[in-house]
N, C-alpha and C positions, 0 to 999 in steps of 0.2 A: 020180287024185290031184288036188287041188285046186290054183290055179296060187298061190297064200299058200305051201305046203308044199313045191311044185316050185324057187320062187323060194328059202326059208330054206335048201332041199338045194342049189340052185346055188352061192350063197354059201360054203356048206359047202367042197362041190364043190371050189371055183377054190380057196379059199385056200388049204386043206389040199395040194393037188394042188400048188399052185406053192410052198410051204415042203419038201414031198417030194419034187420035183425038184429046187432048188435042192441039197437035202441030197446028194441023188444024183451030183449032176453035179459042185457045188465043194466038199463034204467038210461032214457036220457041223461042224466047227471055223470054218468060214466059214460058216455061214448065222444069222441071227439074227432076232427078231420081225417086221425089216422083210421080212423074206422074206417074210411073209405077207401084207402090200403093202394093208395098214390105217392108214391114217390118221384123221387129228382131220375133216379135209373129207369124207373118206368116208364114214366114220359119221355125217356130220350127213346126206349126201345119202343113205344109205337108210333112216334114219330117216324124211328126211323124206319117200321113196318108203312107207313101212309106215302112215302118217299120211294118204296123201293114199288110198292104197288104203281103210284102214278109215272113212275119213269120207264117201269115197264110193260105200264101199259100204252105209252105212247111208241117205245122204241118195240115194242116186240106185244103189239096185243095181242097174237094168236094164244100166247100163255095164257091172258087172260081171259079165255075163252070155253077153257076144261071146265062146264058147270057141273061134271059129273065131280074131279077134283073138289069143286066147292063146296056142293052139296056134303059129301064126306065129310069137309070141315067143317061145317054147318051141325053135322050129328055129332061130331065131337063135343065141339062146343057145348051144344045141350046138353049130352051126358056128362059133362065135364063139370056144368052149372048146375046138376040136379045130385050128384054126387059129391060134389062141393055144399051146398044147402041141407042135403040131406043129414051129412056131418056135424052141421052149426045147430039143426033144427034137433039131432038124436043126443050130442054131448049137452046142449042146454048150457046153463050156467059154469060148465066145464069147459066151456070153448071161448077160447080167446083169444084175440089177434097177436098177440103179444107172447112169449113164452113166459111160463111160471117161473121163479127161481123160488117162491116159499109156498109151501101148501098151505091151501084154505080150508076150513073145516065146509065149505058147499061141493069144494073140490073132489068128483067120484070118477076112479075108472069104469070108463064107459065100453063097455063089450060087447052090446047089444047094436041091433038095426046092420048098419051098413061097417061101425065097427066090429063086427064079427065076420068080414070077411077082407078088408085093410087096417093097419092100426091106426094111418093118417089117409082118411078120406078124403080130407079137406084138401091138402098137399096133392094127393092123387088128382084129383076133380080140377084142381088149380094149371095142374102141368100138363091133365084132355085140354082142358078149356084155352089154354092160352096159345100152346099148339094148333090145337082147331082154328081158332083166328086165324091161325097164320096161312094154314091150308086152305077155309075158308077164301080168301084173298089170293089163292097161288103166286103165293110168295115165297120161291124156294130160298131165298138168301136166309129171310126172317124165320123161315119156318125150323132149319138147323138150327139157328143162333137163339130163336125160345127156346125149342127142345133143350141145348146145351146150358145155356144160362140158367132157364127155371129147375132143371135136374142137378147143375152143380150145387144153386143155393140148398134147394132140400138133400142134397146129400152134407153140405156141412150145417144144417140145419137139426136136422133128423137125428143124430146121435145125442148134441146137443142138448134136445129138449127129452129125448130119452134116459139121460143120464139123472134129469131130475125127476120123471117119471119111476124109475128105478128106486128113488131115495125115495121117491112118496110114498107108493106101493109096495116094493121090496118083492117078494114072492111071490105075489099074485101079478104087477107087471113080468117079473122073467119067464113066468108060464104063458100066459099071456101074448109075449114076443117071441118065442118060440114055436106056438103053432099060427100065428097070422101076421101074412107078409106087410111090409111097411107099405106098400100101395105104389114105390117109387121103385121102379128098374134097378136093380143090383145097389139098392139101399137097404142094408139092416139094419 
């Protein structure tokens, strides 16, 4: 399979996958478009990912040619996707697309599975996977500009939802964030 065909099926893939879990875990009645975790910036950034692919593959296909490149993108992505899943599937009713600002009494910090070795796998899995597309496709324009884009939002992200993590937990979140890394590059 072609890595154009692999990349439109990963898309497929993540979003379908994370609207069917959502559905799964907080009840049809709760999930809605945003479950499928598409935006106005999104779409412009794979667009502009599908743009930089075909114009370089017409002005310069030898690029498009490194399957060994691809391939690499290709395990990213998967590990990215199973790492990302892994998260939705181990937090449970804890996981949600949305950041908390009030605790729920279903709400538990989660330490075990794949949280016990990131504190944001989902975030981690999100920023393999979205990268990987981009190497997938040797796309080196896209593949710096996810790196940077999906890394700056989870670094002003990640304090953010930590801060109310902090207020839920108190003690047991700051032990907790001290001995396991947030999953994201020079993110604490």
């Amino acid at each position: 399979m072609d890595p154009l065909s692999q990349f439109l099926l990963a898309i497929l893939f993540f979003h379908s996958s994370e609207y069917i879990l959502a559905a799964a875990i907080h009840g049809m009645s709760n999930v809605n478009v945003k479950s499928l975790l598409v935006s106005k910036e999104y779409v412009l950034a794979m667009i502009f990912a599908l743009l930089e692919y075909f114009f370089e593959l017409i002005l310069f296909p030898g690029l498009k040619e490194h399957f060994w490149v691809s391939n690499l993108g290709l395990a990213m992505l998967v590990v990215g996707e199973i790492v990302r899943k892994l998260a939705i599937v181990t937090a449970g009713r804890s996981f949600t697309h949305l950041i908390r600002v009030y605790h729920e009494d279903h709400h538990k910090l989660v330490t075990s599975g794949v949280y016990a070795f990131v504190r944001h796998p989902s975030y981690c899995g999100f920023l393999i996977w979205s990268v990987g597309t981009q190497i997938m496709l040797c796309n080196p324009i896209a593949t710096v500009g996810f790196a940077v884009v999906v890394w700056r939002f989870y670094a002003a992200r990640i304090p953010y939802e930590e801060y109310f993590l902090r207020q839920f937990f108190g003690a047991d979140y700051e032990e907790y964030a001290r001995r396991v890394p947030s999953g994201v590059p020079f993110v604490m």
